[in-house]
C-alpha positions in Angstrom: -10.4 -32.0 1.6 -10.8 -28.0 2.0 -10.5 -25.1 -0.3 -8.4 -23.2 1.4 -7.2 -19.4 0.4 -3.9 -18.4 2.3 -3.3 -14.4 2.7 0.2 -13.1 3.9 0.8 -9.8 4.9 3.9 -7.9 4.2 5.8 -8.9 7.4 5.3 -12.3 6.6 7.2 -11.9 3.0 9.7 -9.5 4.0 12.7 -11.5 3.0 14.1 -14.7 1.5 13.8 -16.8 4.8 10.8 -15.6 5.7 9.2 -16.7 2.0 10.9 -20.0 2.3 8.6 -20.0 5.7 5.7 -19.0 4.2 6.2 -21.4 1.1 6.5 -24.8 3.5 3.5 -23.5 5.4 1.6 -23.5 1.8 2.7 -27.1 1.0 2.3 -28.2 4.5 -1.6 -27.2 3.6 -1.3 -29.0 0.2 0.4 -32.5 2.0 -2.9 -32.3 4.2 -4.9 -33.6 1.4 -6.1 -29.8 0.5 -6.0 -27.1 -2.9 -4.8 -23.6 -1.4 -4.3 -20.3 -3.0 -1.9 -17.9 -1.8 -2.8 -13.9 -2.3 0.3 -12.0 -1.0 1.2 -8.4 -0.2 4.2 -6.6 -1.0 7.5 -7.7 0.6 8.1 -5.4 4.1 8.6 -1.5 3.5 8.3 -1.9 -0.1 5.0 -0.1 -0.5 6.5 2.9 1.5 9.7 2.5 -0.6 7.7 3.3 -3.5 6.3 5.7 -2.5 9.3 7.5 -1.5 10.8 7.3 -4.9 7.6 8.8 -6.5 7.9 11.4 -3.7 11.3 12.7 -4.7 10.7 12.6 -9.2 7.1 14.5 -8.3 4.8 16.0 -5.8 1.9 15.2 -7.4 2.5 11.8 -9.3 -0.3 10.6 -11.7 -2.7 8.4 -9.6 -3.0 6.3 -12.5 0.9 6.4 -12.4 0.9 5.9 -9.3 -1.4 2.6 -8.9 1.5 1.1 -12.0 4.1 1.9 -9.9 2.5 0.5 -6.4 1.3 -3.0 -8.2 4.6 -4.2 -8.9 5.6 -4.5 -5.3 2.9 -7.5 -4.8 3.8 -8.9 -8.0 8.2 -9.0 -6.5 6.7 -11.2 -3.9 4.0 -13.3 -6.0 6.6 -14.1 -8.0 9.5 -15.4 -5.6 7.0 -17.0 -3.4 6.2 -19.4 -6.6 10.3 -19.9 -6.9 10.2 -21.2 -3.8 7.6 -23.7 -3.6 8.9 -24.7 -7.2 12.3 -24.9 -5.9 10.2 -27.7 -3.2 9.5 -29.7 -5.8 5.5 -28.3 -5.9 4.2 -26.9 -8.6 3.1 -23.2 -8.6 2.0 -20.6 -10.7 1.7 -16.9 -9.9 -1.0 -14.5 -10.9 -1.2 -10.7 -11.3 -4.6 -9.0 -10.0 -5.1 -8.7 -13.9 -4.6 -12.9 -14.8 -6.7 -13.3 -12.0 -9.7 -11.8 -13.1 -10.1 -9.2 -10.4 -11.8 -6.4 -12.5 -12.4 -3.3 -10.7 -13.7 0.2 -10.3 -11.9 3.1 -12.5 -10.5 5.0 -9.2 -7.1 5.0 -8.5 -5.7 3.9 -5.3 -9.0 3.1 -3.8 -10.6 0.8 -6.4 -13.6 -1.3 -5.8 -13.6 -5.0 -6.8 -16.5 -5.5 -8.8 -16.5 -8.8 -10.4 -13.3 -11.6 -10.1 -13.4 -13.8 -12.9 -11.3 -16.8 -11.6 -11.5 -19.4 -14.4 -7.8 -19.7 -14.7 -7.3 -20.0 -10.7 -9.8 -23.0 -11.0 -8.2 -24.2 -13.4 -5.0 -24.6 -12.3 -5.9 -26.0 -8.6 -7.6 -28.5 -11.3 -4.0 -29.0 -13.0 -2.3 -29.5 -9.6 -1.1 -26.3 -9.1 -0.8 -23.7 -5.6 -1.9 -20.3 -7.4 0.0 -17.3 -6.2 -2.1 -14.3 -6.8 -0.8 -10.4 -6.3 -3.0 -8.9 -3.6 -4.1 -5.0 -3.8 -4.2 -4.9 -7.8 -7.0 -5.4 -10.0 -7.8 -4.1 -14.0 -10.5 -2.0 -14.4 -12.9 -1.7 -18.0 -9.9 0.8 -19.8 -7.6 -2.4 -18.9 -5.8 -0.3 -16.6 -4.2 -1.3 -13.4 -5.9 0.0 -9.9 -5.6 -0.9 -6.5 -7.3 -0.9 -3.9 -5.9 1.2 -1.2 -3.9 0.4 2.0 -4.4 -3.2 3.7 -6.0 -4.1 0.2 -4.8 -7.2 0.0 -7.4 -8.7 2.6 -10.3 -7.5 0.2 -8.6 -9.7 -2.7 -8.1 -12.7 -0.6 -12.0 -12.7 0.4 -12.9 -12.0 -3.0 -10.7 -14.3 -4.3 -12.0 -17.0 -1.5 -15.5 -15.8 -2.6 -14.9 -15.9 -6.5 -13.5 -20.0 -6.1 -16.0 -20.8 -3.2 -13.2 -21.7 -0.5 -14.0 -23.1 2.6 -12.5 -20.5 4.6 -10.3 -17.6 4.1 -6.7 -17.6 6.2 -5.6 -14.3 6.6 -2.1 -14.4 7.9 -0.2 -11.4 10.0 2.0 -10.8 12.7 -0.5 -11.6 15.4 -2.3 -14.3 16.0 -5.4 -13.6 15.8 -8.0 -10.5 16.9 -8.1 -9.7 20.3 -10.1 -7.4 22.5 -7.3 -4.5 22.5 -4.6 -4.1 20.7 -2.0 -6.2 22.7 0.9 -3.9 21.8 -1.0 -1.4 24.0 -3.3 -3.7 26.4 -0.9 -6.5 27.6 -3.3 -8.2 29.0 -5.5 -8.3 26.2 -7.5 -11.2 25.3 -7.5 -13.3 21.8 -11.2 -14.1 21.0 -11.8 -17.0 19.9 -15.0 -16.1 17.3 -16.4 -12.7 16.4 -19.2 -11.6 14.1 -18.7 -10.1 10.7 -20.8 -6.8 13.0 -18.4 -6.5 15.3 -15.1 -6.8 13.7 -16.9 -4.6 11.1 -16.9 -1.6 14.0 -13.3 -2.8 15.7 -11.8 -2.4 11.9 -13.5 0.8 11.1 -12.8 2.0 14.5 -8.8 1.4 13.7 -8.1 -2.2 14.7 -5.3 -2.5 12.0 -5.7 -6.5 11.9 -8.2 -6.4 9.0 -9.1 -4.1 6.7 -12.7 -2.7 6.9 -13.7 -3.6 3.6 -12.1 -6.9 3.9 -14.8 -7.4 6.6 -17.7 -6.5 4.7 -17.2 -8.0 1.3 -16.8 -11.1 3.6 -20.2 -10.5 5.3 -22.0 -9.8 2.2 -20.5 -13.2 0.7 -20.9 -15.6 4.1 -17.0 -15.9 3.4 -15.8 -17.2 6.8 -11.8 -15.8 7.7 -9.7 -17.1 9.8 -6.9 -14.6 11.4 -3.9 -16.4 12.4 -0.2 -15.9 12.7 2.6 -16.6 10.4 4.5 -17.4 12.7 2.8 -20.4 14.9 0.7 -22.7 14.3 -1.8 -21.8 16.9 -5.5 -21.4 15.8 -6.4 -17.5 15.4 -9.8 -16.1 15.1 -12.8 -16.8 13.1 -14.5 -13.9 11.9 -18.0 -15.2 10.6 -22.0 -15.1 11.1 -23.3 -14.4 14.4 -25.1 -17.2 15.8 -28.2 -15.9 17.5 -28.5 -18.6 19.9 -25.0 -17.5 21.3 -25.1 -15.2 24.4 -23.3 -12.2 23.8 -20.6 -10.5 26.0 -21.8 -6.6 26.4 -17.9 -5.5 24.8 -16.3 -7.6 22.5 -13.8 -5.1 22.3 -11.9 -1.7 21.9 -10.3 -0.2 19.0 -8.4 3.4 18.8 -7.5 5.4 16.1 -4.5 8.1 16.1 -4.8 9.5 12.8 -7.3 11.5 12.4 -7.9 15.5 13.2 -10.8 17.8 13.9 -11.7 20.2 12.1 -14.5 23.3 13.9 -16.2 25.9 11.9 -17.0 28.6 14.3 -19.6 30.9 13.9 -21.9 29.6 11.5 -25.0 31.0 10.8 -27.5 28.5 12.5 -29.8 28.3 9.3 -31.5 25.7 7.0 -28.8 24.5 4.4 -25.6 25.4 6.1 -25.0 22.1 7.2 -25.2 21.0 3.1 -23.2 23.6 1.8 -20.6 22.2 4.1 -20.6 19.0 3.6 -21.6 18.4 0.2 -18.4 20.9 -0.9 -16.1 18.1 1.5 -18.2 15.2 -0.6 -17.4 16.5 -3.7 -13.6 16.9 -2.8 -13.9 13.3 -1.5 -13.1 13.8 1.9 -14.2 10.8 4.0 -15.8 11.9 7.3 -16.0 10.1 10.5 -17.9 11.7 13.6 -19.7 15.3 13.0 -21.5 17.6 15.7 -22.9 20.8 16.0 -23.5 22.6 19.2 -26.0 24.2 20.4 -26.8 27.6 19.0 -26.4 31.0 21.0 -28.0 34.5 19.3 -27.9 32.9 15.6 -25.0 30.9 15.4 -23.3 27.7 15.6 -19.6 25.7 15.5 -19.9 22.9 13.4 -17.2 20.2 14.2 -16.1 17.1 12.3 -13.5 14.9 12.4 -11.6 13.1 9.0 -8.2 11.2 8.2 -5.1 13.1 7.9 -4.3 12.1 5.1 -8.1 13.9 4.0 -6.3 17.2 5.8 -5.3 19.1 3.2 -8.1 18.7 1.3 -10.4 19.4 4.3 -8.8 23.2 4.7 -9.0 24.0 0.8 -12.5 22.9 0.9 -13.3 24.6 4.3 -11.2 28.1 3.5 -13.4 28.3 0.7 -16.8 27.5 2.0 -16.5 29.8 5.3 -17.2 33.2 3.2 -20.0 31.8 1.6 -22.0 30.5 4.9 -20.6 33.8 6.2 -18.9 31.9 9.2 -16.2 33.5 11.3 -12.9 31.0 11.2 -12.1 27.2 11.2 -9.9 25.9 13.6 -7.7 22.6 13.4 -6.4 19.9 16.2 -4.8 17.4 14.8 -3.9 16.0 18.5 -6.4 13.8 18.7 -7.1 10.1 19.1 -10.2 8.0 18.5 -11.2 5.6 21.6 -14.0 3.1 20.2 -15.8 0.5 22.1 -17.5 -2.3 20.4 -20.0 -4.9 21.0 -23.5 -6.1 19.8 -24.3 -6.9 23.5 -24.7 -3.0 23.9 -28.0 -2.8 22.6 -29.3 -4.4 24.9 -26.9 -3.3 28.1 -28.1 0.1 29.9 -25.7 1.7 31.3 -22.9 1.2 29.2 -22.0 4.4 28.5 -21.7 5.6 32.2 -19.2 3.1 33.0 -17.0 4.4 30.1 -17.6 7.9 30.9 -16.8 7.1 34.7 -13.6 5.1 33.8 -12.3 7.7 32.0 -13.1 10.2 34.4 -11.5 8.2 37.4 -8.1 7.9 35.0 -8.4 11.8 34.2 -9.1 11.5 30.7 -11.1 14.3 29.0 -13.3 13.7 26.6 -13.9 16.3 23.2 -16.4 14.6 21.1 -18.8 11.7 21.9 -20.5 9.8 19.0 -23.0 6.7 19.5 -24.2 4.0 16.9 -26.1 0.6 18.4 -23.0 -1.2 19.0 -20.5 1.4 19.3 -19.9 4.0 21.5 -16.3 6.4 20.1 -15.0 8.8 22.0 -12.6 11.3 20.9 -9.5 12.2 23.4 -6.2 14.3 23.3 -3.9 11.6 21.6 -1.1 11.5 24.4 -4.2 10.1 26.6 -5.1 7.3 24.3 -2.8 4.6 25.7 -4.6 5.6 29.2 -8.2 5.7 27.9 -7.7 2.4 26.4 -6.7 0.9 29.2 -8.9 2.4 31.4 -11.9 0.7 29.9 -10.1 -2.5 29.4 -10.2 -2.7 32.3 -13.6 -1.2 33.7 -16.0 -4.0 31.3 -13.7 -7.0 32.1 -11.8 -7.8 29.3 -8.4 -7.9 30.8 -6.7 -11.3 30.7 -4.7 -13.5 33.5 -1.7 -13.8 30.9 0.2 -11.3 29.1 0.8 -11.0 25.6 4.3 -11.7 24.0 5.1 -10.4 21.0 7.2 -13.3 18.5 8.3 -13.2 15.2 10.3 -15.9 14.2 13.2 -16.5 11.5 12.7 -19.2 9.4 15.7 -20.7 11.5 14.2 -20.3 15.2 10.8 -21.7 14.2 12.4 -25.1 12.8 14.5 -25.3 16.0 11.6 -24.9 18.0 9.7 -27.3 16.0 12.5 -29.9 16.4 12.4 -29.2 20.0 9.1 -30.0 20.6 9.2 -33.4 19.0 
């Protein structure tokens, strides 16, 4: 018998069917002879929805405010999901982030989970129960609720999963699995069958939208092993877990892009000691995350100084920037938000010369132009216009073998259609 937590995404809870689906699927787990907790995220759109009716009472809504407003959307789809395995004749019990013990950091909309006190989760998988936990929320010391930014309800799941010592940690979408390119771009994109907390680290930093980041690394600071897998089949996905050393390593496990982030380049700088910390200690203190930063090379005194942060950072980015550029004394700043992020991944790298001509070549030969170029051991990101991302990708799909014999089809299911073909395969 396993301890088994069970994360659905949004897609998978986006209507009544669809939680009737998701509900059999739990108790399908629980006939197997296993306990299972469920940690769900908001049904569909809602999150958007949300935030669209903030939108239109306030431009600038109270983040504390805000993260009250956001939680109940996971707590609409906690909430049905245990009607309908009750309605089953199982016995469920659903859990805000708050009655589950997740205790956070004070920021709003991007809290940190700190500590999950899950007594009363033990306790009733002890009392027969399938726990329903709200995904995204937590409480932090004031006992107010936080959450924990976009795609946050993959860090409660492995904390969660972590907090109870599960077995493994199901995280449950509308593909089935992780695969070397994003197969709504790369058809021919391969599902891999294992991956290393490193690399799917990089691919979800990088912008592979299949797990979030932070998901990833709470896991690999825990040893909590996740499976990605699809609501919709009952295929094995992915495991995402501990490299195993004695493994031989492909040189590209694969390659992530990112279209939302812009560059920003101060021009003219003053090429002296302590420019480069004015700069970016004022973006710091504004808490603008940064991604890639270069600086040219100097001609009689001066320099452009070029970074490159979310949109969503944008506005932010130019207050801080118009207001640093008289004190450094630099001429202008310049924005390009049409830009794309092109990221290959793979701890083979390190020890693979040569990579980085092949990319550079394969985009070359597909007349792709590259702006920035940023390096790490196992990732080489590129920055490229964005109408040339779908070509870049491709490109070096297929330049370091990754491209598959079959082609990806993309299915989701009604409740209806996956009983039929259930039936049908009998």
């Amino acid at each position: 018998m396993a301890l088994i937590v069970a994360k659905f995404g949004g897609t998978s809870v986006a209507s009544p069917e669809r939680i009737q689906m998701v509900a059999k699927r739990l108790i399908s787990i629980k006939q197997q002879g296993n306990d299972v907790v469920a940690v769900v995220s908001a049904m569909g759109k809602t999150t958007d929805e949300l935030v669209g009716l903030a939108a239109a009472l306030s431009k600038n809504p109270p983040a504390r405010e805000m993260d009250r407003l956001l939680s109940t959307g996971e707590q609409v789809s906690m909430t049905l999901l245990a009607m309908a395995i009750e309605a089953r004749g199982y016995r469920a019990m659903s859990f805000t982030g708050r009655q589950a013990g997740i205790k956070t950091s004070t920021e709003h909309k991007k809290a940190k989970i700190q500590l999950v006190h899950a007594d009363r989760i033990q306790t009733a998988i002890e009392e027969g129960y399938i726990p329903v936990v709200a995904g995204f929320q937590g409480i932090d010391e004031k006992g107010d609720i936080t959450t924990l930014g976009r795609g946050g309800s993959d860090t409660t799941a492995v904390a969660v999963a972590y907090g109870i010592g599960a077995d493994v940690c199901e995280i449950y979408s509308d593909v089935d699995g992780v695969y070397s390119a994003d197969p709504r771009l790369v058809p021919r994109a391969r599902k891999l069958d294992v991956i290393s907390y490193d690399d799917m680290l990089e691919l979800s930093s990088a912008g592979a939208g299949v797990l979030q980041a932070r998901a990833v690394e709470l896991a690999r600071k825990y040893n909590v092993v996740i499976h990605s897998r699809s609501a919709f089949s009952d295929a094995p996905g992915t495991l995402i877990k501990e490299d195993d050393p004695s493994m031989e390593k492909a040189v590209i496990s694969g390659i992530a892009h990112d279209t939302s982030e812009v560059k920003i380049t101060i021009r003219d700088a003053p090429d002296e000691s302590g420019i480069a910390s004015k700069i970016f200690s004022a973006l710091a203190g504004n808490k603008v995350n940064l991604d890639m930063i270069i600086q040219n090379v100097s001609e009689e005194g001066s320099t452009d100084m070029t970074f490159t942060c979310p949109e969503s950072d944008l506005d932010k980015a130019r207050e801080v920037v118009e207001n640093v550029i008289p004190v450094i004394r630099a001429r202008d700043y310049v924005v390009d938000e049409n830009i794309a992020k092109v990221s290959l991944v793979g701890t083979g790298m390190k020890s693979s010369p040569g990579v980085a001509a092949r990319a550079f070549t394969a985009l070359a030969e597909a007349d792709v132009n590259i702006i920035l170029i940023s390096t790490s051991p196992i990732r080489l990101s590129m920055v490229v216009a964005a109408d040339q991302v779908e070509v870049a990708v491709r490109a070096l799909h297929t330049a370091f073998g990754l491209d598959s014999d079959s082609v990806f089809e993309e299915t989701m299911l009604s409740a209806e259609e996956l009983e039929a073909k259930k039936k049908k395969g009998r």
